[in-house]
Residue frames as qw, qx, qy, qz and C-alpha x, y, z in Angstrom:
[[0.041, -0.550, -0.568, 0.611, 42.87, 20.44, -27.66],
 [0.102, 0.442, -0.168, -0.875, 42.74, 23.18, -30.22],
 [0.345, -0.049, -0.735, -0.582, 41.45, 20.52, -33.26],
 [0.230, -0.357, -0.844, 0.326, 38.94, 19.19, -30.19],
 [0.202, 0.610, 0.324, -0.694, 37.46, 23.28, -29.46],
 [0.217, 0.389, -0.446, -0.776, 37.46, 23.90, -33.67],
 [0.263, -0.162, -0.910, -0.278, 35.49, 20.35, -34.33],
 [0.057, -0.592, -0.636, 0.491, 33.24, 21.66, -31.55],
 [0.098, 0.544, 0.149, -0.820, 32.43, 25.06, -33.28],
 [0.090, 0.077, -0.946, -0.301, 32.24, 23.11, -36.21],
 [0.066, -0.469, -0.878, -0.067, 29.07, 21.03, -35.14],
 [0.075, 0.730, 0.386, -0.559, 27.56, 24.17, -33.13],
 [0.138, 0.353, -0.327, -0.866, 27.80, 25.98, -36.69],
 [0.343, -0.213, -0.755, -0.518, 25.94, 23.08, -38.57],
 [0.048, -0.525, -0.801, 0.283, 23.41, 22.44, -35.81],
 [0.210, 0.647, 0.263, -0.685, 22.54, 26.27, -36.14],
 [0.168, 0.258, -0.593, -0.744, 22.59, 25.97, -39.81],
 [0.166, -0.280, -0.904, -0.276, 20.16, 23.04, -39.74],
 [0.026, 0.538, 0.669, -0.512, 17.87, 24.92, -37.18],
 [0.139, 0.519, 0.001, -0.844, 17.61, 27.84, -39.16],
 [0.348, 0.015, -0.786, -0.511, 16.76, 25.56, -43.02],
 [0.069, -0.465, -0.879, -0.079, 14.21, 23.41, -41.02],
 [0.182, 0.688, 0.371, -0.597, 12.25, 26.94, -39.50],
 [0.308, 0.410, -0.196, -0.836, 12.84, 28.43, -42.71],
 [0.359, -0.150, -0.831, -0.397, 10.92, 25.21, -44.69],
 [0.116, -0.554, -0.824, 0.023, 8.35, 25.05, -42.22],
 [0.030, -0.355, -0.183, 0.916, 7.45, 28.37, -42.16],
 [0.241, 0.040, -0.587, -0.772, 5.25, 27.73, -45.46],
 [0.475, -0.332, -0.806, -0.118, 3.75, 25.18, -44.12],
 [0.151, -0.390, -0.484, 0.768, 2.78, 27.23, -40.83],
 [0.175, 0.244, -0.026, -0.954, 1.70, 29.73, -43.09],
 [0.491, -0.135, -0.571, -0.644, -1.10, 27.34, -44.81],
 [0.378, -0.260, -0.871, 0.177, -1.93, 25.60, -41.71],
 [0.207, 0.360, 0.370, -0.831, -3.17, 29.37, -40.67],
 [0.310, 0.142, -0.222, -0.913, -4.83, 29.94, -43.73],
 [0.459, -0.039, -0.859, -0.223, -6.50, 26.10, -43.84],
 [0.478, -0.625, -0.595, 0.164, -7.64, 26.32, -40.19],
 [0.097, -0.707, 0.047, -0.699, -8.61, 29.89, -39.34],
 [0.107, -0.101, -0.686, 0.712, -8.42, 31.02, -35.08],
 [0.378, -0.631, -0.482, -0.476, -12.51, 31.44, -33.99],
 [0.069, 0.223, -0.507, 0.830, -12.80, 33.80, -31.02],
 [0.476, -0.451, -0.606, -0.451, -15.92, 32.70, -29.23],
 [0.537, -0.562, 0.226, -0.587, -17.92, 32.92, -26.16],
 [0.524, 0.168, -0.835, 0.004, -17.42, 29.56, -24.14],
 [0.781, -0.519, -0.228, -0.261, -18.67, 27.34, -21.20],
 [0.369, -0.806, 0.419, -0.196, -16.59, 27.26, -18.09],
 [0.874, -0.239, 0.417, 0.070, -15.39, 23.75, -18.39],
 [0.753, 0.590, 0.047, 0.287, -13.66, 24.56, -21.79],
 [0.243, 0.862, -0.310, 0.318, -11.30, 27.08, -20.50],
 [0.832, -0.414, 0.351, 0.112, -9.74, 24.22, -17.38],
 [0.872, -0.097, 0.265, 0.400, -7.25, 22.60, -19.40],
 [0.484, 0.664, -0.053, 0.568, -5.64, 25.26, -21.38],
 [0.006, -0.825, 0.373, -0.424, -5.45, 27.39, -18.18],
 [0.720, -0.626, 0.286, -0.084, -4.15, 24.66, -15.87],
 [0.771, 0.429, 0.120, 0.455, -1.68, 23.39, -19.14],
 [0.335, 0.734, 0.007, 0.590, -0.60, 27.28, -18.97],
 [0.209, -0.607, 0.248, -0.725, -1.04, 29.00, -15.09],
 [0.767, -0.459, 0.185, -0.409, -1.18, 26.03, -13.17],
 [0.656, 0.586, -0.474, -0.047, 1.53, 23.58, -14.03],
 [0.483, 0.222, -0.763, 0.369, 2.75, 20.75, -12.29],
 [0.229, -0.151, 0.514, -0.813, 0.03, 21.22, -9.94],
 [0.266, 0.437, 0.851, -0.120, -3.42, 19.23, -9.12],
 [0.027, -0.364, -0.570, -0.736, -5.78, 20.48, -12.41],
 [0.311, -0.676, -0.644, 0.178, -8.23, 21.78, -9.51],
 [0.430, -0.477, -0.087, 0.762, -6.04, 24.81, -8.88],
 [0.129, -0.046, 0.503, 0.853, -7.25, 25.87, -12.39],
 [0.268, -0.629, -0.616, -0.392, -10.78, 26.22, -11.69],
 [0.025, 0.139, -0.360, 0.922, -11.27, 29.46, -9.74],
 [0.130, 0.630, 0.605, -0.469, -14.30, 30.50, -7.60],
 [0.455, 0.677, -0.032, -0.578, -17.11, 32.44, -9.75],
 [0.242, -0.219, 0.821, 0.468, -16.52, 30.45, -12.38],
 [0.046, -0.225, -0.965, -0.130, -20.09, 29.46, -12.41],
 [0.052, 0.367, 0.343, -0.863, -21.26, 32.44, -11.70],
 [0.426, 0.692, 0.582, 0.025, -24.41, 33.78, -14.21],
 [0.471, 0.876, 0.081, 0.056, -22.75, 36.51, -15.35],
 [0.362, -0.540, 0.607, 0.457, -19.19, 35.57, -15.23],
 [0.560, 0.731, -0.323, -0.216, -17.89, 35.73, -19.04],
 [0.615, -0.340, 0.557, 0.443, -15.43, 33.06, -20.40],
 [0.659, 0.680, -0.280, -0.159, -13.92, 33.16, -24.53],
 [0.825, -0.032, 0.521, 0.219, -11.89, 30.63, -26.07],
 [0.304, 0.605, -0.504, -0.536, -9.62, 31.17, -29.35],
 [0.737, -0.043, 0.674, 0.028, -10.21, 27.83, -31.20],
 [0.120, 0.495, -0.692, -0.512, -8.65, 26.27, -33.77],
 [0.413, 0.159, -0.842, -0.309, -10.31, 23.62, -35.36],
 [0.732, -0.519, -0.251, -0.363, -12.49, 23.01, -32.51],
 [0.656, -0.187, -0.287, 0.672, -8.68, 22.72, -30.15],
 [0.274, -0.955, -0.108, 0.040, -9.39, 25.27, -27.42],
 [0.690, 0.372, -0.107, 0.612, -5.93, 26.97, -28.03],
 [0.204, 0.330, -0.253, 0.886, -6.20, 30.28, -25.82],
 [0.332, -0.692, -0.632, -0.108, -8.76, 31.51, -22.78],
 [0.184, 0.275, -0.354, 0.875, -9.75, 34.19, -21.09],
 [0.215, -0.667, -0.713, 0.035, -12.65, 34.65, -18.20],
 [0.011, -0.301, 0.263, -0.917, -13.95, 37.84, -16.63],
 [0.489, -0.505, -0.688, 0.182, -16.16, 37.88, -13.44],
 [0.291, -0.879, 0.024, -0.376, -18.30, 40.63, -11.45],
 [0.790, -0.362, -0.353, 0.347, -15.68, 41.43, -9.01],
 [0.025, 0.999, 0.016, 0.044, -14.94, 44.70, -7.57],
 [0.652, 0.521, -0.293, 0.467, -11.64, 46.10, -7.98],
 [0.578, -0.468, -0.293, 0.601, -9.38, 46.34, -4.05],
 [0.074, -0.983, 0.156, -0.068, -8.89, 49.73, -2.80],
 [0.094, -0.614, 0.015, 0.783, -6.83, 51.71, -3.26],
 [0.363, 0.281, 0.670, 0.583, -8.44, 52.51, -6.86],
 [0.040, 0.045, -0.247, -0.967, -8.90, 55.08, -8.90],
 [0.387, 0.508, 0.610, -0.470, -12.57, 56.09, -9.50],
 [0.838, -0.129, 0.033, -0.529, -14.66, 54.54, -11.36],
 [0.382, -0.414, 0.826, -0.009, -13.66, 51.45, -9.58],
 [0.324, -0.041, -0.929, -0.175, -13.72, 47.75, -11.96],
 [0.709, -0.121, 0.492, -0.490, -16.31, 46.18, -11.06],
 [0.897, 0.367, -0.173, -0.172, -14.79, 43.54, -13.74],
 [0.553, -0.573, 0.600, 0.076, -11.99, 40.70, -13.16],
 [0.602, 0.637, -0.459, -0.149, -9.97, 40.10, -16.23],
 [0.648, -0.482, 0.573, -0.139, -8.79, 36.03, -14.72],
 [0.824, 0.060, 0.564, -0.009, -7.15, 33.20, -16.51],
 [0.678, 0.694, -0.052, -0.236, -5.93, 34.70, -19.71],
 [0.597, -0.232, 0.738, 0.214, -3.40, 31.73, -20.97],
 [0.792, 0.498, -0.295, -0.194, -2.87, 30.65, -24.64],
 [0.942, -0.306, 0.135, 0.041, -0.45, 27.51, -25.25],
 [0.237, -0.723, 0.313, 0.568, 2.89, 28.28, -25.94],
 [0.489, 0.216, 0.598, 0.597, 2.95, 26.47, -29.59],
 [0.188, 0.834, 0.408, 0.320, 0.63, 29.33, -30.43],
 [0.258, -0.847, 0.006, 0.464, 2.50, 32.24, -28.63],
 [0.398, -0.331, 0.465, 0.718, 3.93, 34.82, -30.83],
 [0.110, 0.413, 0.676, 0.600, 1.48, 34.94, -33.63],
 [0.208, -0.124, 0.014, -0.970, -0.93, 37.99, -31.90],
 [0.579, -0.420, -0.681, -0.157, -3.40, 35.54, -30.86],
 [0.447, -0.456, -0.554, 0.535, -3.31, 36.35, -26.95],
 [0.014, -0.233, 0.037, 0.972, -3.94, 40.44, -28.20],
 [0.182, -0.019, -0.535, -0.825, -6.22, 39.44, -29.96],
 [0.453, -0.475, -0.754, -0.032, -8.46, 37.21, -27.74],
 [0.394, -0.330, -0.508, 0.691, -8.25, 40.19, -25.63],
 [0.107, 0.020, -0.164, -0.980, -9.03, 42.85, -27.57],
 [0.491, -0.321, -0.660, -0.469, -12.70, 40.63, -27.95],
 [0.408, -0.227, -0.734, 0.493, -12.70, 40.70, -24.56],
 [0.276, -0.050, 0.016, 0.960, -12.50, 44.05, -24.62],
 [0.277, -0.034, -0.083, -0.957, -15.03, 45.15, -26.46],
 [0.449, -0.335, -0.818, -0.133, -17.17, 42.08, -25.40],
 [0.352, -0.545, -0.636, 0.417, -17.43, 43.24, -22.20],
 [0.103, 0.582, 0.269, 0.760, -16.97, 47.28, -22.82],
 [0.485, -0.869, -0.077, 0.065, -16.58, 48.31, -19.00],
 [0.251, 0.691, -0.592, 0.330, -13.25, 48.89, -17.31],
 [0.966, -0.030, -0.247, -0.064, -11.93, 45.96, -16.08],
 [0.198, -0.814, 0.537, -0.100, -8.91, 44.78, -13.63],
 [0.959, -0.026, -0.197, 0.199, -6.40, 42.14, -13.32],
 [0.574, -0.534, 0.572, 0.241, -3.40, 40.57, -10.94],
 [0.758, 0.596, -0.237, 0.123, -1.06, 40.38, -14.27],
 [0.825, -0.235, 0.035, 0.513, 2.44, 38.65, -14.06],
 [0.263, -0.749, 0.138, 0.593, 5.05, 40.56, -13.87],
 [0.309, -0.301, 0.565, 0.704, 6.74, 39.34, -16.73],
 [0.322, 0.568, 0.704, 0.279, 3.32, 39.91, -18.78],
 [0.135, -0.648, -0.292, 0.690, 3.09, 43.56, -17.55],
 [0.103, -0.348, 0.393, 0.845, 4.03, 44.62, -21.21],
 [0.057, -0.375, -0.842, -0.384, 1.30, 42.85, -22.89],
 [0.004, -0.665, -0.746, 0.016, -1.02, 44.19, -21.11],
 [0.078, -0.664, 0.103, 0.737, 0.14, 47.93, -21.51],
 [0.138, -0.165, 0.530, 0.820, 0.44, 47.68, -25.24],
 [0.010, 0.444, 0.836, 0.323, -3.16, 46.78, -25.20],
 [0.011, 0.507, 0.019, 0.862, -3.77, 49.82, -23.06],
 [0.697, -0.681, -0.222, -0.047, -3.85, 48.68, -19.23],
 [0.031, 0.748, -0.371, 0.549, -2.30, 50.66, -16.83],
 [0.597, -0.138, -0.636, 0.469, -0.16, 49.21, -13.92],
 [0.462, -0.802, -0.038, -0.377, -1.88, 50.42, -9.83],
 [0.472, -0.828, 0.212, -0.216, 0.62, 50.25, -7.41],
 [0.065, -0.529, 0.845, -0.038, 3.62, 48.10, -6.30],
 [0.777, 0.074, -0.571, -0.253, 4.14, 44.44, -7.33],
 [0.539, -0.414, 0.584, -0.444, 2.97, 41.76, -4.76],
 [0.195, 0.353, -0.901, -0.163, 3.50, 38.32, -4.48],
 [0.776, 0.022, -0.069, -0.627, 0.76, 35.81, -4.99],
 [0.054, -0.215, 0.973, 0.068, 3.00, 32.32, -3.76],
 [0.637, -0.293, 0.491, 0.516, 3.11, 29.78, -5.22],
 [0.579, 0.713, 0.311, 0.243, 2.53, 31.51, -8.53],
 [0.701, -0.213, -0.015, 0.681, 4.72, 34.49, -7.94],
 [0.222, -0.179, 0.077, 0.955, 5.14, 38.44, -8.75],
 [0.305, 0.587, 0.649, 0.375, 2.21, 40.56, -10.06],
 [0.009, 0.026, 0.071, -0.997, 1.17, 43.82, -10.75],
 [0.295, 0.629, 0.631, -0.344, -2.38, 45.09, -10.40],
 [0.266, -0.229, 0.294, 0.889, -3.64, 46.60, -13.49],
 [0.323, 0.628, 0.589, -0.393, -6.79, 48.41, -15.12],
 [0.271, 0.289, 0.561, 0.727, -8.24, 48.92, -18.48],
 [0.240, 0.390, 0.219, -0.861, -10.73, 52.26, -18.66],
 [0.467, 0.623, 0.625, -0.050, -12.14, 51.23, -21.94]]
């Protein structure tokens, strides 16, 4: 039993050894595959930002669920981070006043859909397609943010409004609002 739990700690010592040699060798390679194919933050057409957010916020559901009303609106906003012409992150905003109870001056902007894909999480790409948001749009703006995003969008400097409510089947959010 004892040469059975030591041949076990054993493998679980090389398996993390081998995880930790292959990230550190591909890590070069990551690091030219940024510098070889740069991230392009652009404006985009509504039909570009579907499959990243229904890949990201809509999962295991009918790809319909990922196309929101106002989409099509004339002066709803969508951006795209693309890589190589692979739509890799999205975000939309849409004229939509912000629910009472709200501080004054109320949104009249809806920050909806921002999703990147998870190979790309981690690298400042989802701050960064925001921050173009940001100053793309250059009002003050709201969003129903997941809970468990709540920090992202604080470090970017949005502020959680009241108590978190549940949006089924998607689950927890907080309301929250950028001033600009």
């Amino acid at each position: 039993m004892l040469a059975n739990l030591v041949a076990r700690l054993v493998q679980l010592a090389l398996d993390l050894a081998t995880a930790v040699i292959r990230g550190l060798l591909g890590a070069p390679v990551k690091a030219v595959e940024h510098a070889v194919q740069p991230i392009l933050f652009r404006s985009a057409k509504p039909h570009e930002v579907i499959d990243v957010r229904h890949a990201v916020l809509r999962e295991g559901r009918p790809r319909e669920t990922a196309i929101f009303d106002g989409d099509d609106a004339g002066d709803t906003r969508h951006w795209v981070a693309d890589r190589s012409g692979l739509v890799i992150g999205v975000v939309s905003v849409m004229r939509r006043p912000a629910p009472e109870p709200c501080d004054a001056p109320r949104p009249q902007w809806q920050l909806r859909g921002m999703a990147t894909l998870p190979e790309y999480r981690g690298q400042g790409l989802g701050a960064a397609l925001l921050r173009q948001t940001q100053l793309d749009v250059a009002e003050p703006m709201w969003c129903n943010a997941r809970e468990r995003v709540v920090g992202f969008y604080a470090r970017e400097g949005w502020v959680a409004t009241g108590e978190p409510f549940d949006i089924p089947p998607i689950g927890n959010h907080v309301r929250m609002v950028w001033r600009g």
